[in-house]
C-alpha positions in Angstrom: -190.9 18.5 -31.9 -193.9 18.9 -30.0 -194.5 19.7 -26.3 -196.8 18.6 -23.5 -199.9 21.2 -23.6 -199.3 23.3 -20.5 -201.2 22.2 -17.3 -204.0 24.7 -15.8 -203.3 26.7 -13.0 -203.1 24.4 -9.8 -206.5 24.3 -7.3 -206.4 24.7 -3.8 -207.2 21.4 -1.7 -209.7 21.3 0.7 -207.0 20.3 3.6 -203.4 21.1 4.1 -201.0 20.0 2.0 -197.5 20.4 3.0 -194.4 19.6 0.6 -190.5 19.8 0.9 -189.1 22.2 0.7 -186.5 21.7 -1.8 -187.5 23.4 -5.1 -189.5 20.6 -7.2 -187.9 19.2 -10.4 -188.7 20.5 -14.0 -192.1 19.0 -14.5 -192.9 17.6 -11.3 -195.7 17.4 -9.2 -194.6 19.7 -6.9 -197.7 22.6 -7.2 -200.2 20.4 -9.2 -203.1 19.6 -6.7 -205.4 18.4 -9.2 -202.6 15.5 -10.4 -202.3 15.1 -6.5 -205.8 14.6 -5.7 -205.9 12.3 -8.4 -203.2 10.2 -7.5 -204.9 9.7 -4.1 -208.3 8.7 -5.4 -206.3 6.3 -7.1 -204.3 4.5 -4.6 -207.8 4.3 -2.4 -208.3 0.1 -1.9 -211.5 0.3 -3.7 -210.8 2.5 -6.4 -211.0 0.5 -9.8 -211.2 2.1 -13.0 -214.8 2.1 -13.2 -215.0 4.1 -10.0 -212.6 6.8 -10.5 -214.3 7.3 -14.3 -217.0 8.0 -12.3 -216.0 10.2 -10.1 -214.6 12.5 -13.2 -217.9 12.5 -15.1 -219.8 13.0 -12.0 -217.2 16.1 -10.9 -216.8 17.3 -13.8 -213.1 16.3 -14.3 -212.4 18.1 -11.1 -210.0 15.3 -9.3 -210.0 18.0 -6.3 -213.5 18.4 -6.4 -213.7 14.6 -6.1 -211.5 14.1 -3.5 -212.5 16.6 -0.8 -216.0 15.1 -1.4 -214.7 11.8 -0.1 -212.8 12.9 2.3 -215.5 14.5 3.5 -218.3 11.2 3.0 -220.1 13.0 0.2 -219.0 11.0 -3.0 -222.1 8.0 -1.9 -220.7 4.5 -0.5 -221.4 3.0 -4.2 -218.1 5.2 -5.5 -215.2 3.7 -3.6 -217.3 1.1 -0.8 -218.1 1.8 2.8 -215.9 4.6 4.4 -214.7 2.7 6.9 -212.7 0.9 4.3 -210.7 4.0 3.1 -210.9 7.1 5.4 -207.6 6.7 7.1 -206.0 5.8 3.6 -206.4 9.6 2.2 -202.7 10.8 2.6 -202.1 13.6 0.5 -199.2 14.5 1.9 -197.4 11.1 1.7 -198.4 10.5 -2.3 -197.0 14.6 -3.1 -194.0 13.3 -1.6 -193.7 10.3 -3.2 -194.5 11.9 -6.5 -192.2 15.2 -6.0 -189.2 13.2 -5.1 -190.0 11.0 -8.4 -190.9 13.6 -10.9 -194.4 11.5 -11.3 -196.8 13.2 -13.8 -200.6 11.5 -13.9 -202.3 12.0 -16.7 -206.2 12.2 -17.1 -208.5 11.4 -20.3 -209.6 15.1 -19.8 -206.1 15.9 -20.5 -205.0 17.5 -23.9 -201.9 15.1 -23.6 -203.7 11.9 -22.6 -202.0 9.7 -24.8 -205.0 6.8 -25.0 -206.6 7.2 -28.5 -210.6 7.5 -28.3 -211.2 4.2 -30.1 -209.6 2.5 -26.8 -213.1 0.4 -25.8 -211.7 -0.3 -22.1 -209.2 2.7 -21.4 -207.3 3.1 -18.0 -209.0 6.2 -15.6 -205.8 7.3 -14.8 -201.9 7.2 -15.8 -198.7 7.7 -13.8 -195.8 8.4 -16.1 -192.1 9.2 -15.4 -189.1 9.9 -17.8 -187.4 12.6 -19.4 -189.1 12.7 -22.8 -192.6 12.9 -22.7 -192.5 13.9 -26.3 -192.4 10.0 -26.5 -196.2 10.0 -25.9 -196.8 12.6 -28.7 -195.6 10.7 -31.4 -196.9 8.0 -33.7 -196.0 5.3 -32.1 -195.5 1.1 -32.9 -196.0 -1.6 -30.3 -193.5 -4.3 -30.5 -194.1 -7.5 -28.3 -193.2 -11.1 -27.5 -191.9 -14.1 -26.1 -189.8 -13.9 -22.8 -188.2 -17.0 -23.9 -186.7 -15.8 -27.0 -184.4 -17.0 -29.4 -181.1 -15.3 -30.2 -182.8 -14.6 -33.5 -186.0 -13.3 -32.3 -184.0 -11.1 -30.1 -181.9 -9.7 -32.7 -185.0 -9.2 -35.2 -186.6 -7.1 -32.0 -183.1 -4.9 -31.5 -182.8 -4.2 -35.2 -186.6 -3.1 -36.0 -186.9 -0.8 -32.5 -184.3 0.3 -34.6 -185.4 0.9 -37.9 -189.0 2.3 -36.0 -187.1 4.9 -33.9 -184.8 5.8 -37.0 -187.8 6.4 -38.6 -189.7 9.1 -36.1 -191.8 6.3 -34.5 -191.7 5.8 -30.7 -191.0 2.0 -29.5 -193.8 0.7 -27.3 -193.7 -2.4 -25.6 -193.8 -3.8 -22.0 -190.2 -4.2 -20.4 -190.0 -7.7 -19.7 -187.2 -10.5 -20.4 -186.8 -11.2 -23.9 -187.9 -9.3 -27.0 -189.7 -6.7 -25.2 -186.3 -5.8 -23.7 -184.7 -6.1 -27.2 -187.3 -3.6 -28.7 -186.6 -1.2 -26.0 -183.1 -1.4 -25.8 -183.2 -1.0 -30.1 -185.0 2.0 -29.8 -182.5 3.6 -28.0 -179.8 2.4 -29.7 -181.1 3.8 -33.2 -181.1 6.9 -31.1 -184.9 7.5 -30.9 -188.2 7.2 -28.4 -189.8 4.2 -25.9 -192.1 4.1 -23.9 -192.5 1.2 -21.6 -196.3 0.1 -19.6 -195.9 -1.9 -16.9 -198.4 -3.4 -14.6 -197.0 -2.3 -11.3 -196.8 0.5 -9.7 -193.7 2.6 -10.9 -192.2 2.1 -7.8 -191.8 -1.0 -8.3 -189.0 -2.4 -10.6 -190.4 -5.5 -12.0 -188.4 -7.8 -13.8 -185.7 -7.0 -11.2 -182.8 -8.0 -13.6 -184.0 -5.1 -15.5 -183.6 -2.7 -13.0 -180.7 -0.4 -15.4 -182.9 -0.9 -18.8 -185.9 0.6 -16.6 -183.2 3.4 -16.1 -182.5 4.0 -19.8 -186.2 3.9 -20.9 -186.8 6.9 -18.4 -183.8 8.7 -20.2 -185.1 8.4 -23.3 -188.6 8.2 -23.2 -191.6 7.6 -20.3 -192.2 4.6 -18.3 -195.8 4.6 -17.2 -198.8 2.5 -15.8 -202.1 3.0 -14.5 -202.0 1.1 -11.2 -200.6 3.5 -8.0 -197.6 3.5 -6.1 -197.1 0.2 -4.5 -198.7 -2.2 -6.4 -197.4 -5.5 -7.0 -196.8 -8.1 -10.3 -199.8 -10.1 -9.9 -200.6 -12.1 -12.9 -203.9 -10.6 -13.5 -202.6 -7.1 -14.1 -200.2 -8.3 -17.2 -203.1 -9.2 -19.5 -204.3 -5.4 -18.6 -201.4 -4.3 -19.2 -201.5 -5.1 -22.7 -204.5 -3.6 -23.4 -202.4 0.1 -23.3 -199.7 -1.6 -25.1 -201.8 -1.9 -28.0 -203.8 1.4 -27.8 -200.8 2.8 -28.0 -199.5 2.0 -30.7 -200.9 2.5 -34.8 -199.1 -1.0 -35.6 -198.4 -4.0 -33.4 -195.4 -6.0 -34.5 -195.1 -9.7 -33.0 -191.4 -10.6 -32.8 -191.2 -14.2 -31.3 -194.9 -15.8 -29.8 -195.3 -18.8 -28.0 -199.0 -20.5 -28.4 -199.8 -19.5 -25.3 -198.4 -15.7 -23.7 -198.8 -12.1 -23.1 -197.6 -11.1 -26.5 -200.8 -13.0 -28.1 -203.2 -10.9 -25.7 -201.7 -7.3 -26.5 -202.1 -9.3 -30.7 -205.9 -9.9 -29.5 -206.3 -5.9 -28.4 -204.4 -4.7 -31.5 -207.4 -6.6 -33.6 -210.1 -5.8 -31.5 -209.5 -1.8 -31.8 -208.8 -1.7 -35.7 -204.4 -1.8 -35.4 -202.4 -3.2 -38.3 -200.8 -6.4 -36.8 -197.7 -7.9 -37.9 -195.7 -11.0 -37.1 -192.6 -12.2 -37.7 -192.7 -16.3 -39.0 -190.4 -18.5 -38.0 -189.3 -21.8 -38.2 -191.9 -24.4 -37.5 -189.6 -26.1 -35.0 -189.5 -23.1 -32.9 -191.5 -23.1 -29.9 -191.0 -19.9 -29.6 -192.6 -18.7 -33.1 -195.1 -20.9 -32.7 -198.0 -18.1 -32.1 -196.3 -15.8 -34.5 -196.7 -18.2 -36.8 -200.3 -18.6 -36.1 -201.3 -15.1 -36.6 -200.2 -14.8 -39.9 -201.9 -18.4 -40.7 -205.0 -16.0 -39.3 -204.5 -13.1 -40.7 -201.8 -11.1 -39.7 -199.0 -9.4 -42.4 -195.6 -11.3 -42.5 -193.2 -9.0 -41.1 -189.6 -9.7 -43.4 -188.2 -6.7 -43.2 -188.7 -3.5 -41.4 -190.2 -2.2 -45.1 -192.9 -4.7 -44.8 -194.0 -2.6 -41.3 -193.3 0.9 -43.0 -195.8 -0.1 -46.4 -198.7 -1.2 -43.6 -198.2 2.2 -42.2 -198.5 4.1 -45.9 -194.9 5.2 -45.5 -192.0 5.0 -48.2 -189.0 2.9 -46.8 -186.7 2.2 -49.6 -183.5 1.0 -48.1 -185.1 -0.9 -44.7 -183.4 -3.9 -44.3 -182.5 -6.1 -41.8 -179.0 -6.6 -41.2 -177.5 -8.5 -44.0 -173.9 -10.6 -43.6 -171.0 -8.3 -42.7 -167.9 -8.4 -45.0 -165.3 -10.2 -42.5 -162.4 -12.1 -43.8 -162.6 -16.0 -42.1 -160.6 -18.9 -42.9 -162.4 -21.7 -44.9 -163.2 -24.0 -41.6 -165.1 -20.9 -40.5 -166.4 -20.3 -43.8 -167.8 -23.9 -44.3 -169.4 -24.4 -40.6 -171.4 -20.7 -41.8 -172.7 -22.2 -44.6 -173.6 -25.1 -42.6 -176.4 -23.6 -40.6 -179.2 -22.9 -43.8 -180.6 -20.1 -41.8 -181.4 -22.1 -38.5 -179.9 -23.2 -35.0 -177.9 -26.6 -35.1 -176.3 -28.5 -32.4 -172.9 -29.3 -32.5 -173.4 -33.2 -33.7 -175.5 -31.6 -36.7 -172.6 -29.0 -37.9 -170.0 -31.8 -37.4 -172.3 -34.4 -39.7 -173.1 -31.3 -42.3 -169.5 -29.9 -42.5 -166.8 -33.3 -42.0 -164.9 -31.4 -39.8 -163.2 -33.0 -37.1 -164.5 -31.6 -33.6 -161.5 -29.5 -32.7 -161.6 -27.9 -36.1 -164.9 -27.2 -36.0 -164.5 -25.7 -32.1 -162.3 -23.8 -33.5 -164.2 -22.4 -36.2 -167.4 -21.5 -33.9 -165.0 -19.8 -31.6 -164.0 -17.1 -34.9 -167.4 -16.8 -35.5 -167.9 -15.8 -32.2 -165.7 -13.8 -32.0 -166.9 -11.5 -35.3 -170.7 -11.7 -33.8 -171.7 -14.2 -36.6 -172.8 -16.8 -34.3 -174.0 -17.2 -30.3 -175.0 -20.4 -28.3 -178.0 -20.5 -26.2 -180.2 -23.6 -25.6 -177.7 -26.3 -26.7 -177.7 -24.9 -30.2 -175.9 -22.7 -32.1 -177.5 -20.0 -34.1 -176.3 -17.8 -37.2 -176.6 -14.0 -36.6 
């Protein structure tokens, strides 16, 4: 397994720096100035990506270099705005903090680890990433997206492909929000393998709160990480940016579930724009939520049917990748009839009792067995086959 390339030897800031002093975790920030001083450009209220990618070329990918040069007036107002917007903002001390309590790495494109590929035509100036496996950002990775409002069979699709991908050495990218991001994510570590989530926030900030204890797991298993600093809030604008790293990221995108109109469409518009295979998985026509899946593969993009189908675009060799096919459970004949019932799609109760004759206490009974053995769920007013 590969290893993050070791760091260089930590540079000296041009003011006091004080730190706790408990011993700083394995990795931490604890004696890197230079991931410090970058850290503090960044959380500067001026500095956008354009202006801190200036600030490396024009010192030399010296983050220190940079910052005591502000600090000190020196950088030129057109780098970060008038002073007076930002000189009592430079707290070094408060971000090391922050960063040694948290066991925050940044990453720089100077870095031998930076984890953007070159072909990125917009990349971020500046990463923040926490978890316990960076290895996660050394391997080939897949991006798998979608629709917060998923299906129960979009979001079983998304569980069992993050999945087959970790299974298969990939890392599972996507964006830890509610629906089949969270299924991709919570797949991946399942099948025992790699995620990494992006978020738009700072990392800080837990965002979809409901998601608090996946945010958790992803750290165990992989990296969480994002280019905006500590602090920074879910404002809308910051998603669609989001995605751009989301793609990058990965050497396949894989649309689960899409509505018409969504986030998982914009990370589908980077993938294109930078040259990724993209993938969707169709679904039924009177699915809202498959509506943009099923539009990209009307435009283009490979019909994802099985995880094999993802595995061929990569050149890979993936005899035996299958979704989940039906498990061998004994059921009695009501339950048998209602399963045979659904042709593949949801139904609503008056559909199953029109298709099957049963009686509607014999067919209750039937959808409570088939609950029971994780054949079938209800969500929406419908029932759907799993």
């Amino acid at each position: 397994m590969n290893t993050p390339s070791p760091r260089p030897a930590p540079l000296p800031l041009p003011f006091p720096l004080p730190l706790p002093a408990a011993p700083a975790p394995a990795r931490s920030v604890g004696a890197c100035d230079a991931e410090i001083a970058a850290a503090v450009l960044a959380t500067l209220p001026a500095a956008s990506r354009t202006h801190l990618l200036a600030l490396w070329r024009s010192f030399d990918n010296d983050p220190v270099a940079a910052l005591a040069a502000v600090h000190a007036g020196e950088a030129g107002e057109h780098w970060l705005g008038p002073r007076a917007q930002w000189s009592d903002r430079i707290a070094p001390e408060r971000v090391a903090a922050i960063m040694t309590r948290r066991g925050t790495r940044v990453l720089l494109p100077h870095d031998p680890d930076w984890p953007i590929p070159a072909d990125c035509p917009d990349p971020p100036a500046i990463l923040f990433a926490e978890g316990d496996a960076f290895e996660a950002l050394l391997r080939p990775a897949v991006s798998i997206v979608g629709t917060r409002a998923a299906s129960p069979h979009g979001l079983s699709d998304a569980r069992e492909l993050g999945a087959h991908v970790a299974a298969a050495g990939y890392t599972v990218v996507s964006g830890l929000a509610i629906g089949i991001d969270g299924a991709a994510h919570r797949g991946a570590i399942a099948g025992g393998g790699c995620t990494v989530g992006v978020v738009a926030t700072g990392l800080d900030i837990t965002y979809p709160r409901r998601h608090t204890d996946l945010f958790a797991q992803v750290r165990a298993h992989g990296v969480v990480i994002g280019e905006s600093p500590f602090g920074t809030p879910p404002e809308q604008w910051r998603f669609p940016q989001r995605n751009r790293i989301i793609a990058a990221l990965g050497e396949a995108c894989v649309v689960v579930e899409a509505k018409a109109t969504g986030g998982a469409l914009s990370t589908a518009g980077h993938a294109m724009r930078i040259g990724r295979a993209l993938l969707a998985v169709p679904g039924s026509r009177r699915n809202p939520a498959a509506t943009g899946a099923n539009e990209l593969i009307r435009d283009g993009a490979l019909p994802l049917l099985e995880p094999r189908d993802l595995f061929v675009a990569l050149g890979l060799r993936a005899e035996g990748a299958r979704f989940s096919t039906a498990k061998s459970v004994p059921l009695s004949v009501a339950a048998t009839t209602v399963r045979g019932a659904f042709g593949g799609d949801a139904a609503t109760i008056d559909q199953l009792v029109s298709r099957t004759g049963l009686a509607l206490s014999e067919l209750s009974a039937a959808l409570r067995e088939l609950e029971r053995v994780g054949f079938v769920t209800r969500a929406g007013g419908r029932v759907w086959p799993q």
